[in-house]
C-alpha positions in Angstrom: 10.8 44.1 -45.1 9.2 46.0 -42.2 8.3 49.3 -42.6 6.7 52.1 -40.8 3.7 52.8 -42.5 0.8 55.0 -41.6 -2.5 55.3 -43.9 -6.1 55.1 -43.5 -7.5 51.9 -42.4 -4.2 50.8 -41.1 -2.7 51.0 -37.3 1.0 52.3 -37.2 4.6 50.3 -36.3 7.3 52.9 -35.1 10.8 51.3 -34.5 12.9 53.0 -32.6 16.3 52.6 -30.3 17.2 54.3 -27.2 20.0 54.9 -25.5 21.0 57.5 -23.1 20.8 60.9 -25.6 17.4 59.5 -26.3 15.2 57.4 -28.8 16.0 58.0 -32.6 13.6 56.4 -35.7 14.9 54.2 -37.6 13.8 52.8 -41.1 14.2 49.3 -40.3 14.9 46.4 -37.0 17.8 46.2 -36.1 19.0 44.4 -32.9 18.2 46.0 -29.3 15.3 48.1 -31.4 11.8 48.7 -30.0 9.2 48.4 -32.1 6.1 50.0 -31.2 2.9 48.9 -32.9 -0.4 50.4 -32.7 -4.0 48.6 -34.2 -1.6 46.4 -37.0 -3.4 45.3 -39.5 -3.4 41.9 -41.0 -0.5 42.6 -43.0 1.7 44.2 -40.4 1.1 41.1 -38.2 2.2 39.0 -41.1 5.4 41.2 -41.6 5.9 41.1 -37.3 5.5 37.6 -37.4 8.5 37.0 -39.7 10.9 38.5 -37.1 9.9 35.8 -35.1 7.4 37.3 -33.1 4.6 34.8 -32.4 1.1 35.3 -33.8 -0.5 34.7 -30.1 1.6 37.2 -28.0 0.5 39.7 -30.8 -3.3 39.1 -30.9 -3.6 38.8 -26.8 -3.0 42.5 -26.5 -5.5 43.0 -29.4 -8.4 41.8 -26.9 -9.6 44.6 -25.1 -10.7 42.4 -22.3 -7.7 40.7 -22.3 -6.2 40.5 -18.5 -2.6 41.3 -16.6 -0.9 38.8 -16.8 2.5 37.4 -18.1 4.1 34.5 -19.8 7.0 32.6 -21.3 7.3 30.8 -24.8 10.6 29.4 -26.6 12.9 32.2 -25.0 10.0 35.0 -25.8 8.2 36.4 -23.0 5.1 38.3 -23.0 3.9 40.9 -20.4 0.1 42.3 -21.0 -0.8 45.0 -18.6 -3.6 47.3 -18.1 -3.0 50.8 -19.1 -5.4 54.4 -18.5 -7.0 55.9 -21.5 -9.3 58.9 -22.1 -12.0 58.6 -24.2 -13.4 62.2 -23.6 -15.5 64.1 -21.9 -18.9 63.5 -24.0 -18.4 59.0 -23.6 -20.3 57.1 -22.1 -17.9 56.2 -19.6 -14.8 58.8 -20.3 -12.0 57.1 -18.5 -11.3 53.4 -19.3 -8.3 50.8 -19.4 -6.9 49.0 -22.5 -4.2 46.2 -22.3 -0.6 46.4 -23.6 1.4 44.3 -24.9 5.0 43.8 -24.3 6.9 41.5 -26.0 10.4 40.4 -25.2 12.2 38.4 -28.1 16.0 37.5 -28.4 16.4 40.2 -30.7 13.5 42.5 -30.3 11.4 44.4 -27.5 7.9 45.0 -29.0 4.6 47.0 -27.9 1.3 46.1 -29.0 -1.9 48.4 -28.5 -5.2 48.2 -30.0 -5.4 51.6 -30.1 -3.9 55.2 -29.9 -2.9 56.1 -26.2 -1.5 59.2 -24.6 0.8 57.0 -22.6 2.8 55.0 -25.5 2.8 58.7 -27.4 4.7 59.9 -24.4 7.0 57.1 -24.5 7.9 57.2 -27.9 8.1 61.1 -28.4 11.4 61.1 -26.6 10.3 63.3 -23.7 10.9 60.0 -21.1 14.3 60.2 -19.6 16.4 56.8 -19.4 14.5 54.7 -21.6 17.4 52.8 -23.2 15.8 50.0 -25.4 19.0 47.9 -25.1 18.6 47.5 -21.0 15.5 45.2 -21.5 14.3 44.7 -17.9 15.1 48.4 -17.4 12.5 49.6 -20.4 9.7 47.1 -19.0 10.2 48.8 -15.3 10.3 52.4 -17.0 6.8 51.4 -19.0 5.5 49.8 -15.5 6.5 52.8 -14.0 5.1 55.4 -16.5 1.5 53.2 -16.3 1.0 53.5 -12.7 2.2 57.4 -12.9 -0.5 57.8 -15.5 -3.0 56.4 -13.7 -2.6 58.9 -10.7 -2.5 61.8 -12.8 -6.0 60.6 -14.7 -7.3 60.1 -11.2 -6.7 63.7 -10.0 -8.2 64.9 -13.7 -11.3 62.4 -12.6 -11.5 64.5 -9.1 -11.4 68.0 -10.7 -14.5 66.7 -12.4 -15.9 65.5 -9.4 -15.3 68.5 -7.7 -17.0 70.7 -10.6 -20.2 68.4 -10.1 -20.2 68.4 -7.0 -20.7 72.6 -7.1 -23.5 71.7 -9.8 -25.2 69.6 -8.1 -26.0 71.7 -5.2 -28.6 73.8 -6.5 -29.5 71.0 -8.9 -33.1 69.6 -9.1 -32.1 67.0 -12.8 -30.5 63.8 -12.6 -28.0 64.9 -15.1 -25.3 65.3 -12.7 -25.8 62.2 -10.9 -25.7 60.5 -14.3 -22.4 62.0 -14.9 -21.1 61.1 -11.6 -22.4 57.6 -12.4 -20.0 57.4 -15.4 -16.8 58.7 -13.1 -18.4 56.0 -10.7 -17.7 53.3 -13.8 -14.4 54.9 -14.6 -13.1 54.1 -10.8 -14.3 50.7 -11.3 -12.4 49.8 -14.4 -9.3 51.4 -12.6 -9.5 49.4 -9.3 -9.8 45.9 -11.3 -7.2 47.1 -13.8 -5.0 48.3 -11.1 -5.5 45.1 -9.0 -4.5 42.8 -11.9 -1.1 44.4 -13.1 -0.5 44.3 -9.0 -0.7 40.5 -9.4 1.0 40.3 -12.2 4.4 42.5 -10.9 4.1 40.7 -8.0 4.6 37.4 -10.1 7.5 38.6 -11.8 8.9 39.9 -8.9 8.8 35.7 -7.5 10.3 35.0 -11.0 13.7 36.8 -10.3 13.2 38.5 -13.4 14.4 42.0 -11.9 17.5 40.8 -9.3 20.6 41.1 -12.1 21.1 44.7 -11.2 20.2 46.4 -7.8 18.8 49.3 -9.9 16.3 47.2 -11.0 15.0 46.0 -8.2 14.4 49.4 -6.5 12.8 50.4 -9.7 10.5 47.6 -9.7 9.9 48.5 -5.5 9.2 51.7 -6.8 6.5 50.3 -9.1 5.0 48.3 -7.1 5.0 51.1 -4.9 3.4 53.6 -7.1 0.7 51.0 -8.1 -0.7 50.3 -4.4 -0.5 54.1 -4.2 -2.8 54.2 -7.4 -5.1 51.3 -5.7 -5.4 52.9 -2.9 -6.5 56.4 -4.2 -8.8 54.9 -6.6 -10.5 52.8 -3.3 -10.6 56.6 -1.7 -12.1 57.9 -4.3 -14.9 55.3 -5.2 -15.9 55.2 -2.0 -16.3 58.9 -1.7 -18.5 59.2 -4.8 -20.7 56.1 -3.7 -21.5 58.3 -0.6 -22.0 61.4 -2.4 -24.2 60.0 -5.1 -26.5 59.1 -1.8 -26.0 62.2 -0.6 -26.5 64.2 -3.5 -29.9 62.3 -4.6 -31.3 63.4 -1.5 -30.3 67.0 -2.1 -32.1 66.9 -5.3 -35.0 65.3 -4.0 -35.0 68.3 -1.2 -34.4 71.3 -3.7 -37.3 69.5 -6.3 -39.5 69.7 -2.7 -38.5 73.3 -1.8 -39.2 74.1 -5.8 -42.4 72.2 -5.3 -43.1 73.7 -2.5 -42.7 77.3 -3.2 -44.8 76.9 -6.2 -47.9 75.5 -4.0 -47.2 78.7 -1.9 -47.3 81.2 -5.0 -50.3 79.1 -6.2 -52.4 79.6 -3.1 -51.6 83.8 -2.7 -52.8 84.1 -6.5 -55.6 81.9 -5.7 -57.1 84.4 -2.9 -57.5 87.3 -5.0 -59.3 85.1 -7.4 -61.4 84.1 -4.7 -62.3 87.5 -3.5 -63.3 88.3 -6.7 -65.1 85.6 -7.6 -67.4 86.4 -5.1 -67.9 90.1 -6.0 -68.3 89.3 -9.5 -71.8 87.4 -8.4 -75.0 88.6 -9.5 -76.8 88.9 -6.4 -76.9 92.0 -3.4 -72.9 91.9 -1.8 -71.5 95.0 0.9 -70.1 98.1 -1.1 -72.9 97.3 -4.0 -73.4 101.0 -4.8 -70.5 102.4 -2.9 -68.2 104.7 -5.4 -65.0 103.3 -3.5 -66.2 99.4 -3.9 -63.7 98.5 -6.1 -60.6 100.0 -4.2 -62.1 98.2 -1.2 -62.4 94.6 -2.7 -58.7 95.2 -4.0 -57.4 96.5 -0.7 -59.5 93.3 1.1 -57.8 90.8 -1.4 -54.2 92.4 -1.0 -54.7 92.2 3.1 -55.7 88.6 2.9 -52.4 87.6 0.5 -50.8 89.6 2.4 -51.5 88.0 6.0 -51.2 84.9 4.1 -47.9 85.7 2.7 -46.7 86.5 6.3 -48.1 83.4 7.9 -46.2 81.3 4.9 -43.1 83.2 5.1 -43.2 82.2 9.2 -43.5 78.7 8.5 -40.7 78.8 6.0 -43.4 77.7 3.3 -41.5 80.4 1.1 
């Protein structure tokens, strides 16, 4: 029989029903239960696929380059859509998508994720209000719903980012900070063709008549699709700001590694005229103030007047 199990090496199954005081575990299926699944193993597919669950709809959302999309098998029907995750800070590119399974069976509603996600811990902690396993169309709605909150909140994490580069990088002179923005700039792109796809796919269920047995559902699923274009439209807003600061901002750090450049030719030069000065007093042949007891007070006042008019004449052509 199916279990939940958790051990090393193995992803996790969590079955669970909802109803209106919220989700309880339970040991085993039972009819109207969800059953949440997370990296199975080979074994836990085995043991999903004798409730009838076919082997296909659970390796699709296995793939992580699987698409949004949606489709219908001997009475099952499978809905895969694009989901945010976080892979920190320190990744290459920290904020990706992953897809997710849903599978609708006669008896069963089962998720399917290749790997742990903030959003699916959410939904199963029991902190979601009105996600009743045994309204079907409701819990896919409440999931669609969830996904495209999600991904507004990660955008507005991604901007706070932004924003705290963007305060770097304007007395920057490395390319570490562009390279960072770079990797937002790959994040937003994984967004806008995740959020595009599950766009097509609601709006092909929405054609299906899939939602239209309770009015409820179909504002829900308005306020999904809703929420989604929201989410499309921010992440457009916000790739397009960051492609025209990341040519702004590699200008500004090609102008402060000029003035740096350029203030170091400056202090270069003033040391180089005492140098000079002396150079030529340190010569072995007859020079002014040769025998006079104040000569070397005057060669270091002569060299401090000629930095010194040389600092001023630099300072007036904002050299410095």
């Amino acid at each position: 029989m199916l279990a939940p199990a958790q051990h090393p090496g193995a992803g996790m199954i969590t079955i669970l029903k909802g109803d209106r005081t919220g989700l309880t575990r339970l040991a085993q299926p039972e009819l109207g239960c969800w059953i949440n699944v997370v990296a199975p193993s080979a074994d836990e597919i085995a043991e999903l696929r004798v409730l009838g669950i076919p082997a296909d709809y659970l390796a699709y959302p296995l793939d992580p380059d699987e698409r949004a999309r949606s489709e219908r098998e001997d009475g099952n029907l499978l809905i895969i859509l694009r989901i945010p995750h976080f892979q920190g800070e320190g990744a290459d590119i920290p904020f990706i998508t992953v897809p997710l399974g849903i599978i609708l069976t006669p008896d069963y509603l089962v998720t399917v994720i290749g790997s742990d996600n903030d959003l699916m811990d959410e939904l199963g902690s029991g902190r979601v209000r009105g996600l009743e396993t045994g309204k079907r169309v409701r819990f896919v709605l409440q999931v669609l719903l969830h996904t495209s909150s999600r991904y507004l909140s990660q955008l507005r994490r991604m901007t706070r980012a932004i924003d705290a580069l963007e305060d770097e990088l304007q007395e920057s002179t490395r390319n570490r900070e562009v390279l960072d923005l770079l990797k937002f700039q790959k994040s937003l792109t994984y967004f806008t063709t995740a959020l595009r796809s599950n766009e097509l796919m609601m709006e092909r269920l929405q054609r299906s008549q899939w939602f239209t047995s309770y009015p409820e559902d179909e504002d829900l699923l308005e306020d999904v699709i809703t929420e989604n274009r929201q989410a499309i439209d921010m992440t457009n807003i916000q790739a397009n700001i960051l492609s025209s600061m990341m040519d702004a901002f590699a200008s500004i750090i090609s102008n402060n590694l000029n003035r740096v450049m350029k203030l170091l030719a400056s202090v270069t030069i003033l040391l180089a005229l005492p140098t000079m000065v002396a150079s030529f007093f340190g010569m072995n042949v007859g020079l002014p103030f040769e025998g006079h007891p104040w000569a070397f007070l005057a060669i270091l006042g002569i060299s401090l007047c000629i930095s010194g008019a040389a600092l001023v004449y630099f300072w007036r052509r904002d050299w410095l």
